[in-house]
PDB file of N, CA, C and O in Angstrom:
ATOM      1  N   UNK A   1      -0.667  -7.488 -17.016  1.00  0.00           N
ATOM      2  CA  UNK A   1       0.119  -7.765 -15.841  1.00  0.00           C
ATOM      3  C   UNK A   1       0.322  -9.271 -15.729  1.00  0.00           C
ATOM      4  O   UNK A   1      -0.542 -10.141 -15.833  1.00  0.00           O
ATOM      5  N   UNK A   2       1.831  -9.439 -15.462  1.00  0.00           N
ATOM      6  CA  UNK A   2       1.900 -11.113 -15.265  1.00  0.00           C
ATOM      7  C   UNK A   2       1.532 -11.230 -14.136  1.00  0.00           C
ATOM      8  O   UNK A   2       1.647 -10.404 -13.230  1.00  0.00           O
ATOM      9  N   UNK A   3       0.870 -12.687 -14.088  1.00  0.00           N
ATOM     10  CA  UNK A   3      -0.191 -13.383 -13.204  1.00  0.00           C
ATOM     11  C   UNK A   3       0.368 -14.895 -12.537  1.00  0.00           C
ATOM     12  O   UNK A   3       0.055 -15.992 -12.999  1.00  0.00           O
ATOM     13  N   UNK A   4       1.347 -14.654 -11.235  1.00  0.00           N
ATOM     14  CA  UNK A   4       1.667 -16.150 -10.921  1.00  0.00           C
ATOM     15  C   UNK A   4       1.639 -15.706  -9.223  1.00  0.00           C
ATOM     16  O   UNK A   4       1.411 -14.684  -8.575  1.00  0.00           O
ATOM     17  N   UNK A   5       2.019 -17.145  -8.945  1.00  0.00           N
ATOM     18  CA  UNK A   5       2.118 -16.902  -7.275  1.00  0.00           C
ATOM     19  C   UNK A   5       3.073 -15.782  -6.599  1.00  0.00           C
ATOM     20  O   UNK A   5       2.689 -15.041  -5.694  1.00  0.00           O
ATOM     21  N   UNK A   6       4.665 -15.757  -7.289  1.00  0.00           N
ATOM     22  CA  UNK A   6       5.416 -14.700  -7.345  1.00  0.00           C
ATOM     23  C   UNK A   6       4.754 -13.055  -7.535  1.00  0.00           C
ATOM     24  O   UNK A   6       4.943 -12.314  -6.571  1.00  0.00           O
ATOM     25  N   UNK A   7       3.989 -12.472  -8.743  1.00  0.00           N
ATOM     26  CA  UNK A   7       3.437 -11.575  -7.987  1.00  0.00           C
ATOM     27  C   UNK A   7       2.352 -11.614  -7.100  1.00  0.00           C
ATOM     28  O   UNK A   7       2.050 -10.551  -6.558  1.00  0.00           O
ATOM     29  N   UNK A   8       1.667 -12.680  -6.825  1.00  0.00           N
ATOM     30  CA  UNK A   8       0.893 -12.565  -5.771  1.00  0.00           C
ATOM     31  C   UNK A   8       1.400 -12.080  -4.588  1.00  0.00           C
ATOM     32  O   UNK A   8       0.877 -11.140  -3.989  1.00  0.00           O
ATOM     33  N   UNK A   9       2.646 -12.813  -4.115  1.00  0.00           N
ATOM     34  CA  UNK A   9       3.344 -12.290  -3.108  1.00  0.00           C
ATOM     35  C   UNK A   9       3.807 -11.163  -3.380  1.00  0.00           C
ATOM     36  O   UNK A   9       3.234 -10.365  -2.637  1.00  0.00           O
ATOM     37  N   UNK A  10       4.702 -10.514  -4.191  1.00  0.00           N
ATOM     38  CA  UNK A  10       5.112  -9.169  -4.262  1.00  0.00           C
ATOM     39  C   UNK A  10       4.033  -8.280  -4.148  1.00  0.00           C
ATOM     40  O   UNK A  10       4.303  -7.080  -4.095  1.00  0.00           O
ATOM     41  N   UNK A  11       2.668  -8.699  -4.092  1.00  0.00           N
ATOM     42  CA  UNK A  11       1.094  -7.496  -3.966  1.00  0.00           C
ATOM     43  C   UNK A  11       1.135  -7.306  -2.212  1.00  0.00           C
ATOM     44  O   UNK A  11       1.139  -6.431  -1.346  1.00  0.00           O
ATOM     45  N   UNK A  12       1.160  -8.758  -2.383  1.00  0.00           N
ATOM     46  CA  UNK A  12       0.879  -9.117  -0.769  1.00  0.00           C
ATOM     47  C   UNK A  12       2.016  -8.296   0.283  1.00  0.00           C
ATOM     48  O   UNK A  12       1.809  -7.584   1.266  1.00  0.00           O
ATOM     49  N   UNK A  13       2.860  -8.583  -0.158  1.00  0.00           N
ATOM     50  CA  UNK A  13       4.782  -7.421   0.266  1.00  0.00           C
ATOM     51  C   UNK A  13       3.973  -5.835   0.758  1.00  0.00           C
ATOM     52  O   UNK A  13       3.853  -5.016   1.669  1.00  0.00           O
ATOM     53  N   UNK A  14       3.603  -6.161  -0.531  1.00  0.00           N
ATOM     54  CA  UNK A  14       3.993  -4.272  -1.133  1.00  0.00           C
ATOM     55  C   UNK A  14       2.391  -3.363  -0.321  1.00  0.00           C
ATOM     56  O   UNK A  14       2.147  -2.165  -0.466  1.00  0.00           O
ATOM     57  N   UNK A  15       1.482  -4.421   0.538  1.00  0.00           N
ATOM     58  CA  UNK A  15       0.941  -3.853   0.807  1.00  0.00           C
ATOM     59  C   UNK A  15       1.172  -3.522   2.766  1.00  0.00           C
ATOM     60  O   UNK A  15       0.349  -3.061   3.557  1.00  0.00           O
ATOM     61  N   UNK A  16       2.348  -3.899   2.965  1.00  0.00           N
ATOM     62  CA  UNK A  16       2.912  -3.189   3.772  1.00  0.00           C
ATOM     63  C   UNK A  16       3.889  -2.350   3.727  1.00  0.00           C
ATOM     64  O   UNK A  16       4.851  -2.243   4.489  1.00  0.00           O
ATOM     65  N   UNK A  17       3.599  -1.732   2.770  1.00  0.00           N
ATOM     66  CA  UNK A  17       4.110   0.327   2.108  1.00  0.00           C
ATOM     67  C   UNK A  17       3.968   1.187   3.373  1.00  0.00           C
ATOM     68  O   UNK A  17       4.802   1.824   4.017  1.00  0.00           O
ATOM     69  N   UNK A  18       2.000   0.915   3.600  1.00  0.00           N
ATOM     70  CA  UNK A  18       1.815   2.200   4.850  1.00  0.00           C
ATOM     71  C   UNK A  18       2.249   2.287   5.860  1.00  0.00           C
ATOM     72  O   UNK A  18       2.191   3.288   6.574  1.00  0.00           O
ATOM     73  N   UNK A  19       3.127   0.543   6.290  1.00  0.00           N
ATOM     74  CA  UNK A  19       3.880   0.803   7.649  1.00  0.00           C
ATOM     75  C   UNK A  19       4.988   2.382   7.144  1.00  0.00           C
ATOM     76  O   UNK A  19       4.748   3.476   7.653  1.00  0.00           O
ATOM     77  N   UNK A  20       5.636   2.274   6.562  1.00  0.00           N
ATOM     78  CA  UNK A  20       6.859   2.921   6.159  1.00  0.00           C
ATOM     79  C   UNK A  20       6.049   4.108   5.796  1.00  0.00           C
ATOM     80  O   UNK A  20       6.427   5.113   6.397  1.00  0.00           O
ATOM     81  N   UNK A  21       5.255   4.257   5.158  1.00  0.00           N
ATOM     82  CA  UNK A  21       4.467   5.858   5.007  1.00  0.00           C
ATOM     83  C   UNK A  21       4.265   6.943   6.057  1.00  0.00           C
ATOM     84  O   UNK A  21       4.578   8.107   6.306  1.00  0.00           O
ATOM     85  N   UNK A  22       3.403   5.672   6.647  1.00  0.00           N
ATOM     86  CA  UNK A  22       3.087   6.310   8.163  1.00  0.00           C
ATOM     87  C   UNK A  22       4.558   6.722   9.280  1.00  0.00           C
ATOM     88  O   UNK A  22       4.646   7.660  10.072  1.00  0.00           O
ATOM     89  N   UNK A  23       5.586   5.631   8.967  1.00  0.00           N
ATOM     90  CA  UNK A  23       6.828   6.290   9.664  1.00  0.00           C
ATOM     91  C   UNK A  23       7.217   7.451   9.041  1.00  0.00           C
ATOM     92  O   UNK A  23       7.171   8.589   9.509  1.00  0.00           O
ATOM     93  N   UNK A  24       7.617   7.089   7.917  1.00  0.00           N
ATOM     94  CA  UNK A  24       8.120   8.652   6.861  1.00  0.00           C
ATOM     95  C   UNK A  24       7.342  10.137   7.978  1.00  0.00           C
ATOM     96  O   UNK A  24       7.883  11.008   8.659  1.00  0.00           O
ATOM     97  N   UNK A  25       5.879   9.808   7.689  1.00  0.00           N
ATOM     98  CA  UNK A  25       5.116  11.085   7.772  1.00  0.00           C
ATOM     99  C   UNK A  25       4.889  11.238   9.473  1.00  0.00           C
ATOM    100  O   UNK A  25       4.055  12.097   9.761  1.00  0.00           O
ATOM    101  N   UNK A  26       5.438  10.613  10.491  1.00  0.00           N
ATOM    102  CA  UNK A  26       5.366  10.570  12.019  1.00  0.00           C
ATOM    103  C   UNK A  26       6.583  11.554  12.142  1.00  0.00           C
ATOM    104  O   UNK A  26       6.571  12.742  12.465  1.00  0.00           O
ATOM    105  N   UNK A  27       7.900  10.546  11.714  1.00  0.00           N
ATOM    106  CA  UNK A  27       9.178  11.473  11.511  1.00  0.00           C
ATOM    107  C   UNK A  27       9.139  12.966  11.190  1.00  0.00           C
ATOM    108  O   UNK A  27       9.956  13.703  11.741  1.00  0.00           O
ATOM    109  N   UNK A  28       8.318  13.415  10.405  1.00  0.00           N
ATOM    110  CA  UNK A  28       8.701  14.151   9.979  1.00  0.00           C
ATOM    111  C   UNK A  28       7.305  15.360  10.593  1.00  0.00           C
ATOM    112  O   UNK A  28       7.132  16.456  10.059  1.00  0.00           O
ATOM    113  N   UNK A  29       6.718  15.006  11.407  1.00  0.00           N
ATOM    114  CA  UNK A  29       6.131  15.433  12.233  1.00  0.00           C
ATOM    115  C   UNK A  29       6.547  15.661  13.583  1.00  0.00           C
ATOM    116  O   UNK A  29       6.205  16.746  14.052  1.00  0.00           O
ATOM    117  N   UNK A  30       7.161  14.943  14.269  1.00  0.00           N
ATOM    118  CA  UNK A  30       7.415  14.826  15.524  1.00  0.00           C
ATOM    119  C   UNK A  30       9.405  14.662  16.037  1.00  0.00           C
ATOM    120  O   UNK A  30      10.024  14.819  17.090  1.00  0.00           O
ATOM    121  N   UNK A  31       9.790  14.270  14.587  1.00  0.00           N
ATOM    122  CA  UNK A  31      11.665  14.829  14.717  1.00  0.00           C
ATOM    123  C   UNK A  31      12.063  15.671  13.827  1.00  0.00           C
ATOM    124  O   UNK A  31      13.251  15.556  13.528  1.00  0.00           O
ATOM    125  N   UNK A  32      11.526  16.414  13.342  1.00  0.00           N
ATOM    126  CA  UNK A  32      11.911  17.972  12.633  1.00  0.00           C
ATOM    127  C   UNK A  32      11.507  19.058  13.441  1.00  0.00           C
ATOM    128  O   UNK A  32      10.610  18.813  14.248  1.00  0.00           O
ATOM    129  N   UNK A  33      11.994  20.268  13.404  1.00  0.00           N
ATOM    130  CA  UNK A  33      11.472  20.872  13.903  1.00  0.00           C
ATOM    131  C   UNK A  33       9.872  21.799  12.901  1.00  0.00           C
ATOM    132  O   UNK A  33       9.062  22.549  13.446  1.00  0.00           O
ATOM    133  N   UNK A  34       9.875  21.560  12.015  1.00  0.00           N
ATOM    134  CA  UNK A  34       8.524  22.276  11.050  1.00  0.00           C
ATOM    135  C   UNK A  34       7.254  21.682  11.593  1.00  0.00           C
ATOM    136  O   UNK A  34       6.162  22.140  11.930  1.00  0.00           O
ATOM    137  N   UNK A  35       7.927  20.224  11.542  1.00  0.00           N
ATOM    138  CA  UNK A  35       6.776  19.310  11.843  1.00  0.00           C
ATOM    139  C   UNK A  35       5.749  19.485  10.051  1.00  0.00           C
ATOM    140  O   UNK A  35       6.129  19.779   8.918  1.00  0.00           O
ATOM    141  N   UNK A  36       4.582  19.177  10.548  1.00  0.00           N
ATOM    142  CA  UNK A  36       3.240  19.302   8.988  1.00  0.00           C
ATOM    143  C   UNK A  36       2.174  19.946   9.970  1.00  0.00           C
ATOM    144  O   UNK A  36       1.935  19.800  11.168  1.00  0.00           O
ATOM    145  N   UNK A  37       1.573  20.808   8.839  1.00  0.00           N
ATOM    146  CA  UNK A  37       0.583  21.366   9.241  1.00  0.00           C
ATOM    147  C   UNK A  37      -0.619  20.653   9.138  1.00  0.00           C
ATOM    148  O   UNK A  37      -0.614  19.592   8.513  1.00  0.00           O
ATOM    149  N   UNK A  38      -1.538  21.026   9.599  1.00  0.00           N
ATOM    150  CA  UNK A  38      -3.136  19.884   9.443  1.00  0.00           C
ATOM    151  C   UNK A  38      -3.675  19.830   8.087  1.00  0.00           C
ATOM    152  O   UNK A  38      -4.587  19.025   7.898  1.00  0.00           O
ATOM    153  N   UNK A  39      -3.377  20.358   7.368  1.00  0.00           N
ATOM    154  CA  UNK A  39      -3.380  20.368   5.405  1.00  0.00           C
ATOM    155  C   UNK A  39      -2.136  19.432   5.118  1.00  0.00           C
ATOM    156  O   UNK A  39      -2.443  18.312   4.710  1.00  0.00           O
ATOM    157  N   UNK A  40      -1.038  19.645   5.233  1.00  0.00           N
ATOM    158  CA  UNK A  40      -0.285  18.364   4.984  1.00  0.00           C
ATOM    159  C   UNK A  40      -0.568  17.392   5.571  1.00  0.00           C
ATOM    160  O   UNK A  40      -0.761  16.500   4.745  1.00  0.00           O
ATOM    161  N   UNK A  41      -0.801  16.816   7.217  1.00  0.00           N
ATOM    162  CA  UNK A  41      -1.603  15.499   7.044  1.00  0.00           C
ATOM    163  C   UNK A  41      -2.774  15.063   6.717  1.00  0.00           C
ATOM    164  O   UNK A  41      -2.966  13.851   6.613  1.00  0.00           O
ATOM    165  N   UNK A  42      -3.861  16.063   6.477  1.00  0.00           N
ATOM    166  CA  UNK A  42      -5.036  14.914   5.996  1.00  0.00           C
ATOM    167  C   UNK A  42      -4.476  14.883   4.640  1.00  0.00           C
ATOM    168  O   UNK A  42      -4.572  13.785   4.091  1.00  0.00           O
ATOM    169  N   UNK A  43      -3.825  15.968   3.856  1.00  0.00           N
ATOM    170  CA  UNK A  43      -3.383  14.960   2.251  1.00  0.00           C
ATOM    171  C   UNK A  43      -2.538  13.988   1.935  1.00  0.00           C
ATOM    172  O   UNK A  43      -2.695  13.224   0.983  1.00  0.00           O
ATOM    173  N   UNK A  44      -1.522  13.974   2.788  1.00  0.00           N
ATOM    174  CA  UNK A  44      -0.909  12.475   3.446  1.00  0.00           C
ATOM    175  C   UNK A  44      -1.540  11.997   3.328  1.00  0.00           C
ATOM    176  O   UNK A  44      -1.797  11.520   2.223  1.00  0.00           O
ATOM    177  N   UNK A  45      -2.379  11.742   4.602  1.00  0.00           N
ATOM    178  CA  UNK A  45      -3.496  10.786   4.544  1.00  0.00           C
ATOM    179  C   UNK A  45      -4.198  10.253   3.919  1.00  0.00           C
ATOM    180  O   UNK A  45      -4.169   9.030   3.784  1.00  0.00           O
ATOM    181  N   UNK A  46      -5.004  10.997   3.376  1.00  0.00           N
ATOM    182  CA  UNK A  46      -5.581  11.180   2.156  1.00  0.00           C
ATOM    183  C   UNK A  46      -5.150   9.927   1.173  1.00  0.00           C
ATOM    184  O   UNK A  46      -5.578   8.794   0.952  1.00  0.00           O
ATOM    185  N   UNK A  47      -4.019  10.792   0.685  1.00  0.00           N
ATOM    186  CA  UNK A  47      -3.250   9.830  -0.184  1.00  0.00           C
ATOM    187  C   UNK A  47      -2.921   8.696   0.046  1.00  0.00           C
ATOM    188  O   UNK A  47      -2.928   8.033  -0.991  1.00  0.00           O
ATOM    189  N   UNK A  48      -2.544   7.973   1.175  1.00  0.00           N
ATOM    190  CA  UNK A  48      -2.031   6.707   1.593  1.00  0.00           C
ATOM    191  C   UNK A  48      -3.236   5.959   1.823  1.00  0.00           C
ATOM    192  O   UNK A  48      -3.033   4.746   1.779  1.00  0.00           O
ATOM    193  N   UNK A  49      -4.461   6.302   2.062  1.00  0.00           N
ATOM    194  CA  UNK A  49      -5.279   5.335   1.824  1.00  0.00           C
ATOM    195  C   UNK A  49      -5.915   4.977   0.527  1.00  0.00           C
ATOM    196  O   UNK A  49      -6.343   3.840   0.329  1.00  0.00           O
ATOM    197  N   UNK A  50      -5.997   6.096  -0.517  1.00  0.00           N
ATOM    198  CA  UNK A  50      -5.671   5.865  -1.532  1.00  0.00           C
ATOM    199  C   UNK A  50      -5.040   4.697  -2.234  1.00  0.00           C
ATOM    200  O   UNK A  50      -5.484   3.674  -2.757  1.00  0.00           O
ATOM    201  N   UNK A  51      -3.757   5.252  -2.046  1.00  0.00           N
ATOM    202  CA  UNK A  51      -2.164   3.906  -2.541  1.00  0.00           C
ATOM    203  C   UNK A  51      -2.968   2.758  -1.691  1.00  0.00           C
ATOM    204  O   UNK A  51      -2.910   1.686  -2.293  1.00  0.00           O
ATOM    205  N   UNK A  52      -3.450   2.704  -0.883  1.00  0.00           N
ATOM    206  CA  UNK A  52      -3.313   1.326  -0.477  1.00  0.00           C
ATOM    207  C   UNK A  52      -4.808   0.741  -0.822  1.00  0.00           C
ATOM    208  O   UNK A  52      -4.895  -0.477  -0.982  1.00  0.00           O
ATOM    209  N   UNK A  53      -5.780   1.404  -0.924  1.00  0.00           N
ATOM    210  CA  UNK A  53      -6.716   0.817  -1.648  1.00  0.00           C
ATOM    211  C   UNK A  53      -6.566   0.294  -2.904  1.00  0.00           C
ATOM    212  O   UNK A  53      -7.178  -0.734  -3.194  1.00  0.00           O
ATOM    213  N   UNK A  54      -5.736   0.922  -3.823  1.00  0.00           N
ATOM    214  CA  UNK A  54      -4.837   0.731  -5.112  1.00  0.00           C
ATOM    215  C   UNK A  54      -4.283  -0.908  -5.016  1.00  0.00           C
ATOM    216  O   UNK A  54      -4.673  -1.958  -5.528  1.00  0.00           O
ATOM    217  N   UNK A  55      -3.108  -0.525  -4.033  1.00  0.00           N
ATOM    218  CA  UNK A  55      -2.494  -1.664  -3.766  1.00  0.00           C
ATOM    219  C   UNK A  55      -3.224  -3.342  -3.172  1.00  0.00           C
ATOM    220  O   UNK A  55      -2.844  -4.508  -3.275  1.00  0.00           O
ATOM    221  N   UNK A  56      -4.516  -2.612  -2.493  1.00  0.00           N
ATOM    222  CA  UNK A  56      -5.421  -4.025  -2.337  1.00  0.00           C
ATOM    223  C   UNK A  56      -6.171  -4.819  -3.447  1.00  0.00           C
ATOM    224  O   UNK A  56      -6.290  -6.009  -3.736  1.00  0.00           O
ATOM    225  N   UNK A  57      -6.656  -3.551  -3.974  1.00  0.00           N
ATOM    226  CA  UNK A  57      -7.507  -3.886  -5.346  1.00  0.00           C
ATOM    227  C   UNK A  57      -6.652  -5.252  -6.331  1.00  0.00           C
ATOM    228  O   UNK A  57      -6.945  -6.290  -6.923  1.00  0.00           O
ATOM    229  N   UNK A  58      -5.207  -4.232  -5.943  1.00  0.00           N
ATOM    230  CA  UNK A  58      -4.351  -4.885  -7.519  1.00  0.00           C
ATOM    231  C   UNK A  58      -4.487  -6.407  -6.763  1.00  0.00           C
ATOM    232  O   UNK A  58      -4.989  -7.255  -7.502  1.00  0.00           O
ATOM    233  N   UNK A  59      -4.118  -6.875  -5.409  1.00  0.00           N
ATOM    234  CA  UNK A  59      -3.921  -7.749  -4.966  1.00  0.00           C
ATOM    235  C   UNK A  59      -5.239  -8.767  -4.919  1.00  0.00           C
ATOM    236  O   UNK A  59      -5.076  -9.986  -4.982  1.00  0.00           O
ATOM    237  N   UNK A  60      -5.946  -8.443  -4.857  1.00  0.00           N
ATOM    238  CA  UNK A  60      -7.403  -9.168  -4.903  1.00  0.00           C
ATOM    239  C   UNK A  60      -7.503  -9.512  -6.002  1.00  0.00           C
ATOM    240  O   UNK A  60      -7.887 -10.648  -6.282  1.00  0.00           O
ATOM    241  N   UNK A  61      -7.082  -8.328  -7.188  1.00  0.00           N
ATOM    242  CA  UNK A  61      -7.419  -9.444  -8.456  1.00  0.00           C
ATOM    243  C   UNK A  61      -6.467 -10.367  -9.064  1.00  0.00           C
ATOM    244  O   UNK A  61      -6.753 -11.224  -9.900  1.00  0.00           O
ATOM    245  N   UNK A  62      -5.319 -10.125  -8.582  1.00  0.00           N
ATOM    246  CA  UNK A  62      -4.012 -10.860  -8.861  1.00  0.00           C
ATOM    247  C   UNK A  62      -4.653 -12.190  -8.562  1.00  0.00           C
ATOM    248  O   UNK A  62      -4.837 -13.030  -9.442  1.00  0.00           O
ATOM    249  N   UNK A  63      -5.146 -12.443  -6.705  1.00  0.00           N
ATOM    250  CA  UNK A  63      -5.513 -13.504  -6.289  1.00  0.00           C
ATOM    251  C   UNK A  63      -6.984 -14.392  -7.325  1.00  0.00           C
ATOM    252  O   UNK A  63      -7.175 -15.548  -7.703  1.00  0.00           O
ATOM    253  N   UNK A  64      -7.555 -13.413  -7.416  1.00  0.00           N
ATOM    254  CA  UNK A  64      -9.091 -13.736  -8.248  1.00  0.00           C
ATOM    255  C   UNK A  64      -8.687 -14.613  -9.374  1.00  0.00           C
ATOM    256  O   UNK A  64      -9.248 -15.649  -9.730  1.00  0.00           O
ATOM    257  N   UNK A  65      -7.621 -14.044  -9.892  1.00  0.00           N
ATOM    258  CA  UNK A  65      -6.850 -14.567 -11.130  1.00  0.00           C
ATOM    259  C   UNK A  65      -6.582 -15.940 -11.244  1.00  0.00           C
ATOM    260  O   UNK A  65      -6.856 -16.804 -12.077  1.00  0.00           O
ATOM    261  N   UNK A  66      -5.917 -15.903 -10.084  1.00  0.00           N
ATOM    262  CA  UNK A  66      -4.809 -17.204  -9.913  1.00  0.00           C
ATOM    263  C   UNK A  66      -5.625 -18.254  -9.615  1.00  0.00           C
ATOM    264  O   UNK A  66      -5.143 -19.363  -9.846  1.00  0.00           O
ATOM    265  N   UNK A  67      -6.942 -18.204  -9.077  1.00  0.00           N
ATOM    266  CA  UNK A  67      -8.115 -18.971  -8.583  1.00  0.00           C
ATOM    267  C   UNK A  67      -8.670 -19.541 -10.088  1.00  0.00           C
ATOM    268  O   UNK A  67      -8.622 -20.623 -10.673  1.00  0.00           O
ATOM    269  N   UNK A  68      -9.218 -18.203 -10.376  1.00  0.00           N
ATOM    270  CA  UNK A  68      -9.546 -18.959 -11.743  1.00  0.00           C
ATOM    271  C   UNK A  68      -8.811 -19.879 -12.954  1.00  0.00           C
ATOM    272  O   UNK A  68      -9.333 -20.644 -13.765  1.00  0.00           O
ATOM    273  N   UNK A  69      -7.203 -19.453 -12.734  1.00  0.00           N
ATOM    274  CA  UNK A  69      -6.374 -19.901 -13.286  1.00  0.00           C
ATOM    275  C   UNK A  69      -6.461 -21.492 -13.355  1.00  0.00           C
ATOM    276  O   UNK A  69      -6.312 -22.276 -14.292  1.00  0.00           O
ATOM    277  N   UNK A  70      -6.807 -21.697 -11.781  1.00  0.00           N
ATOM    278  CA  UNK A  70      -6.178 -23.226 -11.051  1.00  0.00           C
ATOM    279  C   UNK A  70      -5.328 -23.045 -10.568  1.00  0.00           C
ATOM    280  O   UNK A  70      -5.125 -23.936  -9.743  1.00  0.00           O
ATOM    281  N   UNK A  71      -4.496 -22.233 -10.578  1.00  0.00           N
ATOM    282  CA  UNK A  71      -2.955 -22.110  -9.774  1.00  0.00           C
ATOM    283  C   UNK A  71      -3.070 -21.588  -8.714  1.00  0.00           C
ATOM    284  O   UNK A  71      -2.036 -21.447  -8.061  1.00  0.00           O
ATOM    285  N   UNK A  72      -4.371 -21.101  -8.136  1.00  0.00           N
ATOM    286  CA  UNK A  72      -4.256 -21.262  -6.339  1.00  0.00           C
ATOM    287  C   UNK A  72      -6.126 -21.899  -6.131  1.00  0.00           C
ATOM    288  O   UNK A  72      -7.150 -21.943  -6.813  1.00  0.00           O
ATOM    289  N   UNK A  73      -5.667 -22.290  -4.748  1.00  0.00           N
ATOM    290  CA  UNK A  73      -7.375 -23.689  -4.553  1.00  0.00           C
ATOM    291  C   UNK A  73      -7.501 -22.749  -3.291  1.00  0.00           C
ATOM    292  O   UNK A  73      -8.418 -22.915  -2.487  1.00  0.00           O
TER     293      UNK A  73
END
């Protein structure tokens, strides 16, 4: 994985996904009429903390990186 300040920020971006997750999966709870059953949201759920533990990890070491690099103090 390339390693500069540019993806640092695109980690940093991308780890406000779950705003938009969590809308996706509200929507579609509360303006449909099906709505999700309590098995579709805890695996939602589930899953999005997942992705975003994913998405922190990647970002922490992106940063870890760039430290050791010298290219961030």
């Amino acid at each position: 994985m390339k390693t500069d300040r540019f993806k640092l920020e695109e980690l940093i971006v991308s780890l406000g996904q779950i705003n938009e997750d969590l809308s996706t999966m509200l929507e579609k709870e509360f303006d449909t009429k099906e709505g999700l059953t309590e098995d579709q949201k805890m695996n939602i759920i589930i899953g999005m903390r997942e992705l975003h533990k994913i998405r922190y990890d990647a970002t922490w070491e992106c940063m870890n990186r760039l430290i050791e690099q010298g290219d961030l103090k």
